[in-house]
Every structure is written in C-alpha cells, then in structure tokens.
C-alpha positions in Angstrom: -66.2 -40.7 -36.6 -64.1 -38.2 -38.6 -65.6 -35.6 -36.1 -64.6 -36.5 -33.1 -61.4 -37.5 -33.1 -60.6 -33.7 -33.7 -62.6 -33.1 -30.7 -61.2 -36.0 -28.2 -58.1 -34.4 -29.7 -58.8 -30.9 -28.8 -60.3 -32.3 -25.3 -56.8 -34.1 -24.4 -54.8 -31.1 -25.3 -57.3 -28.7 -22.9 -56.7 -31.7 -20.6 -53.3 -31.4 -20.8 -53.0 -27.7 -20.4 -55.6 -27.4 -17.5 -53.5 -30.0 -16.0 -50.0 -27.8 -16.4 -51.8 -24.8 -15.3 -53.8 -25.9 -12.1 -51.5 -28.5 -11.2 -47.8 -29.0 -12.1 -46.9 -24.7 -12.7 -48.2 -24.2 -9.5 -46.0 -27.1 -7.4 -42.9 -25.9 -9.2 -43.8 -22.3 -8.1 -44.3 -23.4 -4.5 -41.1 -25.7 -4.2 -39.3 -22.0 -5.6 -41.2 -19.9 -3.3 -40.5 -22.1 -0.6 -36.5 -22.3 -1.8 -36.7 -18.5 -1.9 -37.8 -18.2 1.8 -35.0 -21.1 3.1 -32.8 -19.2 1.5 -33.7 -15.7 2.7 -33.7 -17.3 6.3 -30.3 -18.8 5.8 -29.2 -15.5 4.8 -30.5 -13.5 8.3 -28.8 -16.4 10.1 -25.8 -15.0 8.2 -25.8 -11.6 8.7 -26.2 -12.3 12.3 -23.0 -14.2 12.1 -21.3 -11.8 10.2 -22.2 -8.4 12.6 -21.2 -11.3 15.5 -17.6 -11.5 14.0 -17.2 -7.9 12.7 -17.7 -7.3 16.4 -15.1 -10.2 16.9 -12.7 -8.7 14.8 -13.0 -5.1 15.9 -12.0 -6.8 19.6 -9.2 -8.2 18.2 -8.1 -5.4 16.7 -8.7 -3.4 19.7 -6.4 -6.2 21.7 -3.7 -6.4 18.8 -3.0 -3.0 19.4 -2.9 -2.9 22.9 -0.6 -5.8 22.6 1.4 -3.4 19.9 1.9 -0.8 23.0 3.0 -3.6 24.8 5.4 -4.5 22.7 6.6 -0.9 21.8 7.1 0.0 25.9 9.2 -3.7 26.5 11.0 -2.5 23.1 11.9 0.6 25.0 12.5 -1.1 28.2 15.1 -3.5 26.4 16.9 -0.4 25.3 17.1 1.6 28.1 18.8 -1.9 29.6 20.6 -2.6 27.0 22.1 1.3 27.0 22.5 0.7 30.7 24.6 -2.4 30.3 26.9 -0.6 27.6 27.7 2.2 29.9 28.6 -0.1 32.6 31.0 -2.1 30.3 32.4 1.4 29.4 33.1 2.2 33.0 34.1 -1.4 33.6 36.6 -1.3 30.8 38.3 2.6 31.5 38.8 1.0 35.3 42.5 0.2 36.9 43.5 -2.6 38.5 42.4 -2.1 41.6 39.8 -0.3 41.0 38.6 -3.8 39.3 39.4 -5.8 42.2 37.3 -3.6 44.4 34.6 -3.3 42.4 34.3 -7.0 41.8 34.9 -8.1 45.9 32.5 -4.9 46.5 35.1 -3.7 49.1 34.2 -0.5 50.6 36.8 1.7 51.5 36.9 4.1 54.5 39.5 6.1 56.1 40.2 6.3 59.3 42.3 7.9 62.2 44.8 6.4 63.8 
C-alpha cells in the first residue's frame, strides 16, 4: 500500500500537468492570439481613418487659407473705402458755402449767353 500512493501521487501530478499542457496553456494562447488579431484589425480600421482625416485636414487647411486671401483682399477693400471716404470728408470740409449747397442739391451749373 506504501507503494502506490507515491505512484497514484506521481500519476495525479502527470495528470495534472498533461492537463495544463494539452488543455488549459493552449486556450489561453488562442483567446491571446485571437485578442492579438482583433486588435491588429481594429488598428487597420484606424489607420484608414486617420490617412481619411489627414486628407480632411489638409482640405481644410487648403480652404482656411483661401478663406485667409479672402479676408486679406476685403481687408484691403475696406481700406481703400475707408481712404476714399476720408478724402471726401476732406473735400467736404475745405468747401464754401455754396459750394456745399450745390454739392448737396447736385445742381449743375452752366453758363450761358444771353
């Protein structure tokens, strides 16, 4: 009897390790392996989405600068106007009188014989 309780003991622990190796190690490797490939496809599926929005964003930047022309030719515009609008208050405010009245009824002067 003294024997073979050693050997049921060795027996269960073989068991046990054929079980780890052939069974359980394996599983565990597979639900990694198969983690490692739902990961690697989640990552193509973002690095489609990220070239997708770098092209995004180089259109943007493309239109933000257009826009920045734009905004630079109005700014230019405004001045012009607003230079524009200075010199006529200039001439507006150097003016007579009359010269006032007649500019403001737009009367239109011409000489004639008698």
């Amino acid at each position: 009897m003294k024997i073979w309780k050693p050997i049921v003991s060795v027996l269960w622990l073989v068991v046990l390790i054929l079980v780890l190796v052939f069974y359980i190690i394996p599983q565990e490797e597979t639900i990694q392996n198969d983690t490692i490939e739902k990961l690697e496809k989640a990552n193509e599926v973002l690095e489609v989405k990220n070239i997708s929005l770098d092209s995004e964003i180089v259109r943007l930047k493309q239109q933000a600068d257009s826009l920045n022309g734009f905004i630079i030719q109005n700014n230019q515009t405004i001045l012009n106007l607003q230079n524009r609008l200075n010199e006529k208050i200039n001439i507006i405010n150097t003016m007579s009188d009359m010269e006032l009245y007649s500019y403001f009824a737009r009367f239109k002067t011409i000489s004639s014989k008698h």
